[in-house]
VMD Tcl script that draws the C-alpha trace (Angstrom):
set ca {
  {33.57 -42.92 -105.37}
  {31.89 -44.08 -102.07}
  {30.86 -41.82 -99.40}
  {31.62 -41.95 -96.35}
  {28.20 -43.35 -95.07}
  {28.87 -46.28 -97.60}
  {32.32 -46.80 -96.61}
  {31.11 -47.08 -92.66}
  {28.44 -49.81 -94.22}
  {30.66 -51.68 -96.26}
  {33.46 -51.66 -94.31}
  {31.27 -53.56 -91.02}
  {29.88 -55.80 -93.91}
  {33.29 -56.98 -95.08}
  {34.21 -58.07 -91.04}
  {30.42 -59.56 -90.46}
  {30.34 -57.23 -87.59}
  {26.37 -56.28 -86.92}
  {25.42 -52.61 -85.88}
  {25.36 -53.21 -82.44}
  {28.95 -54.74 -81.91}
  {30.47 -52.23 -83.62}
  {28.19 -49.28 -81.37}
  {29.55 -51.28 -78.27}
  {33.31 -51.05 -79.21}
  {32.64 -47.53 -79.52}
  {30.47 -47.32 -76.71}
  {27.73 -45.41 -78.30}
  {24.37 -47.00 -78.38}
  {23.10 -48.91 -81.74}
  {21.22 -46.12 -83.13}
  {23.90 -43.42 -82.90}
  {25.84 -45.89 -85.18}
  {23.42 -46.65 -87.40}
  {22.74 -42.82 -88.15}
  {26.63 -42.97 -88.95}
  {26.09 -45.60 -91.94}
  {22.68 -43.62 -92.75}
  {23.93 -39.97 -92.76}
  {24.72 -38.22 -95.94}
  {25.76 -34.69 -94.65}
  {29.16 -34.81 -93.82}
  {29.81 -31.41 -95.80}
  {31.28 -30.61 -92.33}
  {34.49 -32.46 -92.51}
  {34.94 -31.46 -96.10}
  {34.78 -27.49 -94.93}
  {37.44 -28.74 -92.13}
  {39.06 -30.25 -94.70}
  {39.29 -27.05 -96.38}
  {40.44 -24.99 -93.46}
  {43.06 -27.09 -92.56}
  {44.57 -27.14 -96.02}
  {44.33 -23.44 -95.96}
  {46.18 -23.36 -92.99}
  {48.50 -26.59 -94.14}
  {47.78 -28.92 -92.20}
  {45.94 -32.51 -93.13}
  {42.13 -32.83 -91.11}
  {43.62 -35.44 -88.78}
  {46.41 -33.05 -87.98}
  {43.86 -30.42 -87.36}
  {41.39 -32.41 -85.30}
  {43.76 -34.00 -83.00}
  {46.90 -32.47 -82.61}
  {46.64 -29.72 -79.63}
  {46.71 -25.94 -79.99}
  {49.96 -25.62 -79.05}
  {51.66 -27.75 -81.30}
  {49.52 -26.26 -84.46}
  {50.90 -23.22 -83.75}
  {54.29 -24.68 -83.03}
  {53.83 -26.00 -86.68}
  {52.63 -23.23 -88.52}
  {55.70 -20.99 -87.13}
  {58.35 -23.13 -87.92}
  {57.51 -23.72 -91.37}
  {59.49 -21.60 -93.80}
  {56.29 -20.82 -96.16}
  {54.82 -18.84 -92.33}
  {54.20 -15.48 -92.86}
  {53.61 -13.28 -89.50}
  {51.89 -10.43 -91.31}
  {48.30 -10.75 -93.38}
  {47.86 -10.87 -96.89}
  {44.41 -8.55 -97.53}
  {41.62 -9.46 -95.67}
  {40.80 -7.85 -92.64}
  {41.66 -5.40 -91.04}
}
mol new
graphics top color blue
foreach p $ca { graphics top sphere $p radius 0.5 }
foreach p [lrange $ca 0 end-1] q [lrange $ca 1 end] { graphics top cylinder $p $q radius 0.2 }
display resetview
C-alpha cells in the first residue's frame, strides 16, 4: 500500500508533469507542492476519516458538503438518534 505522499509522486510521474506545472494549476508555488509529495504526516485526514465515519458520512462528504446539508443528512437518516448514548453530560 502507497501513501499518499507516494501516490501524489507517482501519479505526476505517470503524466510527465514536473513539480512546478502541477504547483501552477493549483496555484500554489513549487515548494508548497513539493512538501505535498515529501510529507508523511497525514494522520490528520485519517482522524477525519474517523470522525466522519462516526458520524456516517465519507471524508469528502464531510469536507465539502456545507453545514446545513450535514445536518440535513444526519436527520433524515432512519439509523438518527436525537438523544445521546453515554458520554457526556
Amino acid at each position: 500500500m502507497y501513501t499518499l505522499d507516494t501516490k501524489l509522486r507517482r501519479l505526476r510521474e505517470l503524466y510527465g508533469y514536473a513539480q512546478s506545472t502541477v504547483a501552477f494549476e493549483l496555484n500554489i508555488d513549487q515548494s508548497s507542492y513539493g512538501r505535498l509529495e515529501q510529507r508523511t504526516d497525514y494522520k490528520v485526514l485519517e482522524q477525519l476519516s474517523h470522525v466522519a465515519a462516526f458520524y456516517g458520512f465519507t471524508l469528502v462528504e464531510l469536507l465539502t458538503c456545507d453545514t446545513d446539508t450535514l445536518i440535513q443528512k444526519s436527520v433524515s437518516r432512519d439509523t438518527f438518534v436525537k438523544s445521546k448514548k453515554g458520554g457526556d453530560k
